[in-house]
C-alpha positions in Angstrom: 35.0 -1.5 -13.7 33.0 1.8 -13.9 32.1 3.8 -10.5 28.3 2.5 -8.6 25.9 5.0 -10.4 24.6 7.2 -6.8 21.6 6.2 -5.9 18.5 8.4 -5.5 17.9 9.8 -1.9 15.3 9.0 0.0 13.5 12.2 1.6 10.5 12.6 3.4 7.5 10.6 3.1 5.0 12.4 0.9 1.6 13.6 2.4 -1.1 10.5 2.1 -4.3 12.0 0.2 -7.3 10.0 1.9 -9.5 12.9 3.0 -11.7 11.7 0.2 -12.6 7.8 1.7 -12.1 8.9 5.2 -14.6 12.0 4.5 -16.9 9.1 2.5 -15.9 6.4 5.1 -17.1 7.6 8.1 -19.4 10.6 7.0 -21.5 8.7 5.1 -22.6 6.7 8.6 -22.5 9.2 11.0 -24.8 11.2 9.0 -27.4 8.2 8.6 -27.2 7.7 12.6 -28.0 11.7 12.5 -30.8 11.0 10.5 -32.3 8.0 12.2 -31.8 9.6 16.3 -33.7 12.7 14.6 -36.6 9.8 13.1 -36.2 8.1 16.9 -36.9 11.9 18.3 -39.9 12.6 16.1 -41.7 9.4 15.8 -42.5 7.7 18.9 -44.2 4.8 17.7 -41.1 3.2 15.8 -38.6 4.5 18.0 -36.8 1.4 18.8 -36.1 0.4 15.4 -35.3 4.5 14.5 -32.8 3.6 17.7 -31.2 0.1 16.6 -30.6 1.6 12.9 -28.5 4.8 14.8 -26.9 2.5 17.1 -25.9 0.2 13.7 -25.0 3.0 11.9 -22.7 4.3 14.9 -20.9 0.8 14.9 -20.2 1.2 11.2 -18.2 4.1 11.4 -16.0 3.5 15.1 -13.5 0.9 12.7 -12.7 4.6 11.1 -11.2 6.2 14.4 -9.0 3.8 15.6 -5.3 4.3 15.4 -2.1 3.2 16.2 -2.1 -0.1 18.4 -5.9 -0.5 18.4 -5.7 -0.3 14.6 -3.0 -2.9 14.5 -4.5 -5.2 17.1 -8.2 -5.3 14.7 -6.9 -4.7 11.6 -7.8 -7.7 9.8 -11.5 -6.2 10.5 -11.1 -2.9 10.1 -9.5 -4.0 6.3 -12.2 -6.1 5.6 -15.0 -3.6 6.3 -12.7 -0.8 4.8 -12.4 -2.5 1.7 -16.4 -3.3 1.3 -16.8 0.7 1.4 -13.7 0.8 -1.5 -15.5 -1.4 -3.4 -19.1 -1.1 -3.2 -18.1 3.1 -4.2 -15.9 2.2 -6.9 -18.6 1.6 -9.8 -20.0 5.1 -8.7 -16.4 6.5 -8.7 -15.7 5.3 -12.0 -18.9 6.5 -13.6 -17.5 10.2 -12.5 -14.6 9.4 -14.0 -12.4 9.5 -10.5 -11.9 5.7 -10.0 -8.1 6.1 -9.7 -8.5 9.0 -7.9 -11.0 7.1 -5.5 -8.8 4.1 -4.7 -5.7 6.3 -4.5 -8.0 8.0 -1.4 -8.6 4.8 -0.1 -4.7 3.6 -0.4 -3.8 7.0 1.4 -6.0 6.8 3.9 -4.2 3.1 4.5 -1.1 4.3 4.3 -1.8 7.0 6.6 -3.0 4.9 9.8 0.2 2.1 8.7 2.5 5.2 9.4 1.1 5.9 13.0 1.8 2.4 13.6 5.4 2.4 12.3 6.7 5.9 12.8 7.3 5.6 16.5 8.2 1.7 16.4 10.0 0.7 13.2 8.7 -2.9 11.9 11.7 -5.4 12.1 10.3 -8.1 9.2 9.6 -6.0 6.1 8.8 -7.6 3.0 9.3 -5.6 -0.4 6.7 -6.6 -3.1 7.8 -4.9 -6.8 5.8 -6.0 -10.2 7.5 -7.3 -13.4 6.2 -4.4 -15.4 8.8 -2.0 -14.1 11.5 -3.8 -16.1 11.8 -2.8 -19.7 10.0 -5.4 -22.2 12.8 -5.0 -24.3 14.9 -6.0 -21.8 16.4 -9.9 -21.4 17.5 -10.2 -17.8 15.9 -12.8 -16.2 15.5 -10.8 -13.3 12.2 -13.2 -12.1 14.9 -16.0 -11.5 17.6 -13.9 -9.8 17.5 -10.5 -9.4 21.3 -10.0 -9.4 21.2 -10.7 -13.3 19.9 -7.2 -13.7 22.3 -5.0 -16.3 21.9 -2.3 -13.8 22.2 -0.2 -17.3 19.6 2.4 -15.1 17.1 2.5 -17.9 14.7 1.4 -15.8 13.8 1.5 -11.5 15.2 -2.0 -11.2 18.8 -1.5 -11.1 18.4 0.9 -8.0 16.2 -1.5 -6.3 19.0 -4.5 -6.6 21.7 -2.3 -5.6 19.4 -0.8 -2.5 18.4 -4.3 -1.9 22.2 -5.6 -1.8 23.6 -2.9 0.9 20.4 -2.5 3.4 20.2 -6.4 3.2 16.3 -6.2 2.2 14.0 -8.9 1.1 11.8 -8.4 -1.7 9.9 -10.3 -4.7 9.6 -9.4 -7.9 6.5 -10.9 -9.3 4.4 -11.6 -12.3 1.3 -12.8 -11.0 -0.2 -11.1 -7.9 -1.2 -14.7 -6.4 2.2 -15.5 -6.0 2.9 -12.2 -4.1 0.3 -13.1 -2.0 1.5 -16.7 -1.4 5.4 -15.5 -0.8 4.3 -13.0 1.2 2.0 -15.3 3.9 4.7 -17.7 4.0 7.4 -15.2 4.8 5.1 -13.5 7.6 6.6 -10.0 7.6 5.4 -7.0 10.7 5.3 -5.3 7.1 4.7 -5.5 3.4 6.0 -2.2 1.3 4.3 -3.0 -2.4 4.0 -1.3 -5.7 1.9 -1.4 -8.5 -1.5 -0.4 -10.1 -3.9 1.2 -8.7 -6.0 -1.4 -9.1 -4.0 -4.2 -8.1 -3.1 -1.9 -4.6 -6.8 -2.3 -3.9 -6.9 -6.0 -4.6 -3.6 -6.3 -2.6 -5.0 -4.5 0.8 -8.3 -6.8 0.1 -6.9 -9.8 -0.4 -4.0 -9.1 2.7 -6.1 -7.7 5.3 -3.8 -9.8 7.8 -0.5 -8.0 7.2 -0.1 -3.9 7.6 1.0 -3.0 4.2 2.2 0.6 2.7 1.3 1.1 -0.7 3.1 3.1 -3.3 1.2 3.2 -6.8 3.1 2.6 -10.4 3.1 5.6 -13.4 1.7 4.1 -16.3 3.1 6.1 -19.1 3.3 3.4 -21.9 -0.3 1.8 -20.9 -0.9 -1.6 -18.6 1.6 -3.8 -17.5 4.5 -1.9 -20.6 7.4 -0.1 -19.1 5.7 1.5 -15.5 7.6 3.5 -13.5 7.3 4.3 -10.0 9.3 6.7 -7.9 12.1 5.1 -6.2 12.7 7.5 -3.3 9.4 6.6 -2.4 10.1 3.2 -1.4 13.4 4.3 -0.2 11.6 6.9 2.5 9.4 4.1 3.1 12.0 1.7 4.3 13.8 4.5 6.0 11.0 5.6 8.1 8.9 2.4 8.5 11.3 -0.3 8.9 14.2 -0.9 11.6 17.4 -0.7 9.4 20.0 -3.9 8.8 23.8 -3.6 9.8 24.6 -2.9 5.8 26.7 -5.8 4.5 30.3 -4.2 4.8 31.7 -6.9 1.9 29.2 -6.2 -0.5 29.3 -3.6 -3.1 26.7 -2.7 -5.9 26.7 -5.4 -8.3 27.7 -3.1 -11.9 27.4 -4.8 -15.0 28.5 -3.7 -18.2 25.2 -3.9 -20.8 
């Protein structure tokens, strides 16, 4: 039997871009309260409703400043009303031509208050959530059935993923339909969901999961939609590393090596 190919290392987590929907997030609302205390200031006669439109507009951006624990405790709200902004903006975004880049703001921004909460105190349920489309299409393992009948041939991110998988005693899904993702992954109830895949399907994900703290880490399409993506494995490795408490590593397991 051939030596276990090494697998890739980790590293640091990479800087989360969300400037963008934080800046739009909570900019956009504290400048209409601005506006409508300056309208309460100038025009006495409709002053209360000048006042009840700042106050609103003050309540609509607070869900942006919390953090850490009070993030975690209201975060099924804080997603929700998030994810209105993300997708009311996106038609605008997308007639600019920065759609991707608009949703990848609003995923790092995520990603960015999930990290506070983890950093400090590693999640102990994690749930790894991979699509289909990172296997070849050329390629026959039935990997959907049992991920273990990967060729590990290292054509593709999968092989590393099993072997990963295998020794840090992870539990993942790999899926072809994003409703069954979202069905495994309420029924398995992790402290934390690590998923990749499209940008678009990250933004449907975070909508559609509002109840479970989920770090998102988006695919490469270089052949198109759903045809041999790619997506960079020491990513998800740093990910588990830094979010999630580690597993004793099984001591009688080694990488599963096929020959292809």
């Amino acid at each position: 039997m051939k030596e276990p190919r090494a697998l890739p290392a980790p590293g640091p987590l990479p800087d989360e871009r969300g400037a963008l929907f934080l800046w739009v997030r909570r900019g956009v609302p504290l400048a209409a309260a601005a506006i409508a205390f300056a309208g309460a200031a100038l025009h006495a006669a409709g002053r209360g409703w000048w006042m009840l439109a700042g106050v609103g507009a003050l309540a609509a951006a607070w869900p942006s400043f919390l953090r850490g624990g009070a993030f975690l405790r209201n975060r099924t709200a804080i997603l929700r009303q998030d994810s209105l902004w993300a997708n009311a903006l996106r038609p605008l975004a997308r007639w600019l031509g920065h759609e991707d880049d608009w949703i990848l703001s609003f995923c790092g921004h995520n990603n960015q208050r999930v990290r506070e909460v983890f950093g400090g105190r590693r999640a102990k349920r994690a749930l790894i959530l991979l699509p289909h489309c990172i296997q070849m299409s050329r390629c026959k393992a039935g990997i959907l059935d049992d991920l273990q009948a990967c060729y590990d041939c290292g054509l593709c991110p999968v092989g590393d993923y099993m072997n990963a998988a295998l020794l840090n005693r992870w539990e993942g899904r790999i899926s072809n339909r994003s409703h069954k993702a979202y069905r495994e992954a309420r029924e398995y109830r992790p402290d934390i969901i690590v998923a990749v895949s499209c940008t678009d399907r990250l933004l449907k994900g975070l909508t559609r999961l509002p109840e479970i703290p989920s770090y998102v880490i988006p695919l490469s399409l270089a052949h198109g939609m759903c045809v041999d993506t790619d997506f960079s494995v020491p990513h998800l490795f740093a990910a588990m590393e830094t979010l999630v408490q580690p597993l004793p590593r099984a001591s009688n397991i080694q990488p599963l090596v096929r020959e292809a």
